[in-house]
Each structure stands twice: as C-alpha cells, then as structure tokens.
KOLZALO-489315 format. One record per residue: residue number from 1; residue in three letters; x negated, y, z negated of N, C-alpha, C, CB in turn. Coordinates in steps of 0.05 Angstrom, whole numbers. Glycine has a CB too. Layout:
KOLZALO-489315
<NUM "Ala" <X Y Z> <X Y Z> <X Y Z> <X Y Z>>
...
END
This chain:
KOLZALO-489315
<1 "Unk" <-321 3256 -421> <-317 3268 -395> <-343 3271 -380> <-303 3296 -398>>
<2 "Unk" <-342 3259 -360> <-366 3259 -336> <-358 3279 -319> <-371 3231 -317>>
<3 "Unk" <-377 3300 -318> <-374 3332 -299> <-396 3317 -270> <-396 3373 -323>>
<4 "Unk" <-383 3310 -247> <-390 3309 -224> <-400 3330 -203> <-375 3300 -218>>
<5 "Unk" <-413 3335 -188> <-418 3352 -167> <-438 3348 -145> <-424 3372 -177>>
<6 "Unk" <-418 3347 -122> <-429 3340 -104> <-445 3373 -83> <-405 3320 -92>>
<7 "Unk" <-460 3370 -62> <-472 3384 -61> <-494 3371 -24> <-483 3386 -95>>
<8 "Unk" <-492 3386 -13> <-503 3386 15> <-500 3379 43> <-516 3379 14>>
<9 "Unk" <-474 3382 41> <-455 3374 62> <-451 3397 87> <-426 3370 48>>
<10 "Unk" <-442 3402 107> <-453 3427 124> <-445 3414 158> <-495 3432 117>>
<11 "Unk" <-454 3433 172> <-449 3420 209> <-468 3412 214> <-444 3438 236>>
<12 "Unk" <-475 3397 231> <-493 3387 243> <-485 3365 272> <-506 3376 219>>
<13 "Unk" <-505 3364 290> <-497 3355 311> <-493 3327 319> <-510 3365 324>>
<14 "Unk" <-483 3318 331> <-485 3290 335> <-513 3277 346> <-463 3284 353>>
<15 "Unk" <-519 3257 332> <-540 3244 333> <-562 3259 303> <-550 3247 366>>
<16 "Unk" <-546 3282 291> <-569 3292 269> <-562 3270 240> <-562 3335 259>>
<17 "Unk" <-580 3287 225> <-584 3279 201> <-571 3294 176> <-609 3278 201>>
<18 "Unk" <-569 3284 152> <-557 3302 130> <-559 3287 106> <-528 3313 135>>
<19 "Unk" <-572 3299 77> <-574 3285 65> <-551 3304 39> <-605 3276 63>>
<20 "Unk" <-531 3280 31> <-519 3296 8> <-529 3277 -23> <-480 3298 14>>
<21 "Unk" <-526 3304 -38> <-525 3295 -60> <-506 3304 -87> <-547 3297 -63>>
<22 "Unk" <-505 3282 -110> <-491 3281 -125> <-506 3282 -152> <-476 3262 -118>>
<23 "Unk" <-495 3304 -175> <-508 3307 -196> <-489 3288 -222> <-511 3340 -199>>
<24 "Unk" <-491 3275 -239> <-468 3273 -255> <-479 3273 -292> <-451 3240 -242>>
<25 "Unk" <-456 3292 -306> <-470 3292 -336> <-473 3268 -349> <-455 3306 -356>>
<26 "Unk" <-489 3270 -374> <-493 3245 -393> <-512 3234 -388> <-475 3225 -394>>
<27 "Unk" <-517 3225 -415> <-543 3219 -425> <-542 3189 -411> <-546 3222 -460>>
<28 "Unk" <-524 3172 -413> <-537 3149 -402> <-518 3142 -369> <-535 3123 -428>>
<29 "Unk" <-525 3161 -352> <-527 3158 -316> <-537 3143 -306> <-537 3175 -302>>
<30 "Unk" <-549 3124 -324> <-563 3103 -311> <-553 3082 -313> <-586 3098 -318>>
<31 "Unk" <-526 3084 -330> <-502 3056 -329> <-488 3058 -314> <-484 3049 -350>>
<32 "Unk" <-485 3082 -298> <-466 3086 -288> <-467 3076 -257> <-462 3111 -293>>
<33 "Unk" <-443 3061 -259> <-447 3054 -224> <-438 3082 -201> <-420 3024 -214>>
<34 "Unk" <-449 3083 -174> <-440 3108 -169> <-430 3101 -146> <-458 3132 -169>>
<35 "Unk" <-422 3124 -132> <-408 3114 -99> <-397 3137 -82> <-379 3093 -102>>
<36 "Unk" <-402 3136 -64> <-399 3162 -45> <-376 3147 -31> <-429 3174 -23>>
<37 "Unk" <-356 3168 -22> <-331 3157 -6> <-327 3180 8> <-302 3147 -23>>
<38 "Unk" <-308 3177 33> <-293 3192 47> <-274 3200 53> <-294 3192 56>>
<39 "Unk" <-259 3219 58> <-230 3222 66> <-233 3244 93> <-210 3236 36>>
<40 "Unk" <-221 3229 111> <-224 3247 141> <-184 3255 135> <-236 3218 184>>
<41 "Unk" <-187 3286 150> <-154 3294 152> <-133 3275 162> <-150 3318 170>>
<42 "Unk" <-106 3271 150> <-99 3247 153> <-101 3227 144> <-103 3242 165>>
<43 "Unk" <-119 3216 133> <-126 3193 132> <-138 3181 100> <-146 3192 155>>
<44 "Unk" <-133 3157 92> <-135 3154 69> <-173 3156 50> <-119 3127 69>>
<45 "Unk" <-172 3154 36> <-206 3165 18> <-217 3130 24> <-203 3178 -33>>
<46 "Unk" <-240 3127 41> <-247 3100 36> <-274 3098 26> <-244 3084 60>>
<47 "Unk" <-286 3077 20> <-316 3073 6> <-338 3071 32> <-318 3040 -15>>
<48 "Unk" <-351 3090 23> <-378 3089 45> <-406 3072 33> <-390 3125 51>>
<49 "Unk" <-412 3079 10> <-428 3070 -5> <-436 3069 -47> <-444 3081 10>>
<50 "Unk" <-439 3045 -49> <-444 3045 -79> <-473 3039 -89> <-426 3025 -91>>
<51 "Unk" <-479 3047 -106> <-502 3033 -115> <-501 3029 -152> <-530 3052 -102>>
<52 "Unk" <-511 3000 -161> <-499 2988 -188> <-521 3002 -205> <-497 2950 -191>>
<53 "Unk" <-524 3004 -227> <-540 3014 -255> <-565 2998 -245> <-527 3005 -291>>
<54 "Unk" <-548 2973 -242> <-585 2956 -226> <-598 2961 -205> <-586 2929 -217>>
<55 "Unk" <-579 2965 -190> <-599 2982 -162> <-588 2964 -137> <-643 2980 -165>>
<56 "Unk" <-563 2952 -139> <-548 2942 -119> <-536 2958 -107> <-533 2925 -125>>
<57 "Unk" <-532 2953 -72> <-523 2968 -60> <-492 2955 -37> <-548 2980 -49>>
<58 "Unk" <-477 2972 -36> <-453 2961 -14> <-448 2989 -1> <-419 2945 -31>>
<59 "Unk" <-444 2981 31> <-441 3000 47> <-422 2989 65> <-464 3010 58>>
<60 "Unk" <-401 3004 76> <-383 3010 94> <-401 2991 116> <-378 3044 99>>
<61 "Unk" <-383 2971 131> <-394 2967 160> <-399 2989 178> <-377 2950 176>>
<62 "Unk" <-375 3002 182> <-381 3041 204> <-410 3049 193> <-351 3078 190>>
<63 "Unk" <-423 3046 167> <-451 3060 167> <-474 3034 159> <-451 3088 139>>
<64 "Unk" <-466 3019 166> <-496 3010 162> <-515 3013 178> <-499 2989 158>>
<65 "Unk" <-539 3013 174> <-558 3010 179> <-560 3045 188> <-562 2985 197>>
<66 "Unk" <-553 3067 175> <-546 3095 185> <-550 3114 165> <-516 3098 193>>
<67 "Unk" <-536 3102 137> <-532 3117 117> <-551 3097 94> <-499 3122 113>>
<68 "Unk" <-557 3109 79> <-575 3092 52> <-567 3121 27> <-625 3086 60>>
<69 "Unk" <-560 3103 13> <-549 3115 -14> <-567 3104 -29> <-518 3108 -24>>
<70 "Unk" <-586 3121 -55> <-606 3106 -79> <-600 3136 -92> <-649 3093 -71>>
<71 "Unk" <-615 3133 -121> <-607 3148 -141> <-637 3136 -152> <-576 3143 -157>>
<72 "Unk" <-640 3176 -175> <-659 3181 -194> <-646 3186 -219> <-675 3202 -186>>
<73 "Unk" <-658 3160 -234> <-638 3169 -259> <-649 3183 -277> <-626 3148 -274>>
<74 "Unk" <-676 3200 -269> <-688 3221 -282> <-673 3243 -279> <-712 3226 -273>>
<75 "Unk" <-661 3237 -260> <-652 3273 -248> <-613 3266 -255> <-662 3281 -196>>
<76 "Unk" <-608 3238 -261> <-587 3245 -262> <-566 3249 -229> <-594 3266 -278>>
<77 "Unk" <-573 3237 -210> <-575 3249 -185> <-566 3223 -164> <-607 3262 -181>>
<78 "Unk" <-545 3221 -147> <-545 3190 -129> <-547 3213 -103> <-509 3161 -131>>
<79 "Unk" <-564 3203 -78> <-561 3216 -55> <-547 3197 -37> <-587 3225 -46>>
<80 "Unk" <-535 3208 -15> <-535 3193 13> <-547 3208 37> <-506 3185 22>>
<81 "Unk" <-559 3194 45> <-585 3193 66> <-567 3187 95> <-612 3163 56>>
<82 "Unk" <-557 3206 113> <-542 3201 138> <-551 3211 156> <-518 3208 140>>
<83 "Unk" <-562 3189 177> <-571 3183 202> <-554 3183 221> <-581 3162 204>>
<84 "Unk" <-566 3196 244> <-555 3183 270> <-518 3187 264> <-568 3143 271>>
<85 "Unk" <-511 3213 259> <-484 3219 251> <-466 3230 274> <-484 3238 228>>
<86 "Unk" <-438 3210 280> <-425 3219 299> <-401 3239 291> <-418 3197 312>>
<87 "Unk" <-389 3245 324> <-362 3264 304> <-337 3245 286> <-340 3286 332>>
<88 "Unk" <-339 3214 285> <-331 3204 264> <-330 3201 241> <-332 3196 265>>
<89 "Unk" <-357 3215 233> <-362 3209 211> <-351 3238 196> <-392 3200 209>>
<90 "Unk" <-345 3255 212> <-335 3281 203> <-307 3272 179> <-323 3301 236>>
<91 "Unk" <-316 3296 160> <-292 3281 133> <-300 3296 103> <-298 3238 128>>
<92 "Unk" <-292 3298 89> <-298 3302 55> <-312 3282 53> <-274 3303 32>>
<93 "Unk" <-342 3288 34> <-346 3267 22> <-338 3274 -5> <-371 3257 26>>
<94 "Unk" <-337 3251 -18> <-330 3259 -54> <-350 3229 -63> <-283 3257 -68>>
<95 "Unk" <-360 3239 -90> <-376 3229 -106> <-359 3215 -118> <-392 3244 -120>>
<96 "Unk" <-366 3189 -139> <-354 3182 -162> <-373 3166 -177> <-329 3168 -156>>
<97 "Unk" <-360 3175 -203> <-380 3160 -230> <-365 3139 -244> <-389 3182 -258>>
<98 "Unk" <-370 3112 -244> <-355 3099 -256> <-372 3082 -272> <-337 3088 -240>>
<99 "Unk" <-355 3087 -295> <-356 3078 -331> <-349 3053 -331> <-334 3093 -354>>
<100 "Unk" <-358 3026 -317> <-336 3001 -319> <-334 2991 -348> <-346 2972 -299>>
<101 "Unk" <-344 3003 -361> <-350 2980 -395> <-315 2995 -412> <-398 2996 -426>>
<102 "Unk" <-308 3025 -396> <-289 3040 -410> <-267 3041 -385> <-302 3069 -423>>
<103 "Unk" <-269 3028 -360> <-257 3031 -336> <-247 3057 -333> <-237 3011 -331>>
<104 "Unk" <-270 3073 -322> <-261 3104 -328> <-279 3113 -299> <-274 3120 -366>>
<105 "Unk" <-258 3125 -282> <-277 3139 -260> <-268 3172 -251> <-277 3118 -231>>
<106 "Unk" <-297 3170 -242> <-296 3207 -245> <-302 3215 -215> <-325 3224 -270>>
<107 "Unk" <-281 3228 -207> <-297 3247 -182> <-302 3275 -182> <-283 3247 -159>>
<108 "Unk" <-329 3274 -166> <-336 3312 -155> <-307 3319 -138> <-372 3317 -125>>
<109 "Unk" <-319 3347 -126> <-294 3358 -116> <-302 3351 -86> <-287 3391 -124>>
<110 "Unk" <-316 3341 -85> <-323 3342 -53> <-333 3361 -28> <-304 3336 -44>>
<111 "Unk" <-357 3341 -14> <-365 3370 5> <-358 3364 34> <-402 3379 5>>
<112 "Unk" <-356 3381 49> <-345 3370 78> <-371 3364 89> <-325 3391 99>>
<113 "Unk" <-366 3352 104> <-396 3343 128> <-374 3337 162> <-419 3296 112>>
<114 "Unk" <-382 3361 176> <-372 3363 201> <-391 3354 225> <-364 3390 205>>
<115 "Unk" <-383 3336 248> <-413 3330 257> <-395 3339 279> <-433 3299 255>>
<116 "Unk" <-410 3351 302> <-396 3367 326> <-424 3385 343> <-368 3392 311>>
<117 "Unk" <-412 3384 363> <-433 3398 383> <-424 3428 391> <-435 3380 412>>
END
C-alpha cells in the first residue's frame, strides 16, 4: 500500500502562480511513475502531467509551456509548478503513484486549486 498526499493547493488570481506538491510512501519512489490530474465539477478526472522513474515527462496540451511537474526522490516528493493560471484551470488536483511492474495505482485525496479574481 502506497499512502499518497497531496498538499498546496489554495486561491489565487488569474495570471498567478502555485506550486503543489505530492508526498508518496516507500522505499523505492523512485520507480514509481507519478502524475498529477484533474477533475473540475462536472466533469471527468483528466491527466495534466506525468513524469517516468527516468525523468520523462507528458503534459496536457491546456498546460504546456505553464505548468512543469519534476520530482525529488530524496524527499520522496513530485511537484507541479503552475504558471500563468486561469479560472480554467480551477478544479481538484489529485496525485497518483503508479506501480506499473504490479499495475497498481494509488491516489492522494486531492487539493482544490481555485483561480478567480
């Protein structure tokens, strides 16, 4: 069992910034591929960003060049780094840890991130 938690999500204005982050247990977090997603009210949970054990990255077209997701696997820790944030981007984010060798994925509970004036 992988214990997730996400963590720094909050208001902020359009055009600001916000960086969230994600903690996840176990000793080896550094296999783990990770990935930040969203779910706005309504509307289904989609992928914003992943990054692989190797240090590959895939991002949502809506955020590129906006958002940058990297991870410390000292800390155990994947962030996303969000720029230049509109009231679209308003939504849950939720974390996930995924085990591909055991196809096993884990999510935090999610933090909201509201962008509004």
């Amino acid at each position: 069992q992988v214990q997730v938690v996400e963590s720094g999500g909050g208001l902020v204005q359009p055009g600001g910034s916000l960086r969230l982050s994600c903690t996840a247990s176990g000793s080896i977090f550094a296999s783990y591929t990770m990935g930040w997603y969203r779910q706005a009210p309504g509307k289904q949970r989609d992928l914003v960003a992943t990054v692989t054990s190797g240090g590959s990255t895939t991002y949502a077209d809506s955020v590129k060049g906006r958002f940058t997701i990297s991870r410390d696997n000292a800390k155990n820790t994947v962030y996303l780094q969000m720029n230049s944030l509109q009231p679209e981007d308003t939504a849950v984010y939720y974390c996930l840890s995924r085990l591909i060798w055991i196809n096993r994925d884990y999510w935090g509970q999610g933090t909201q991130v509201t962008v509004s004036s």
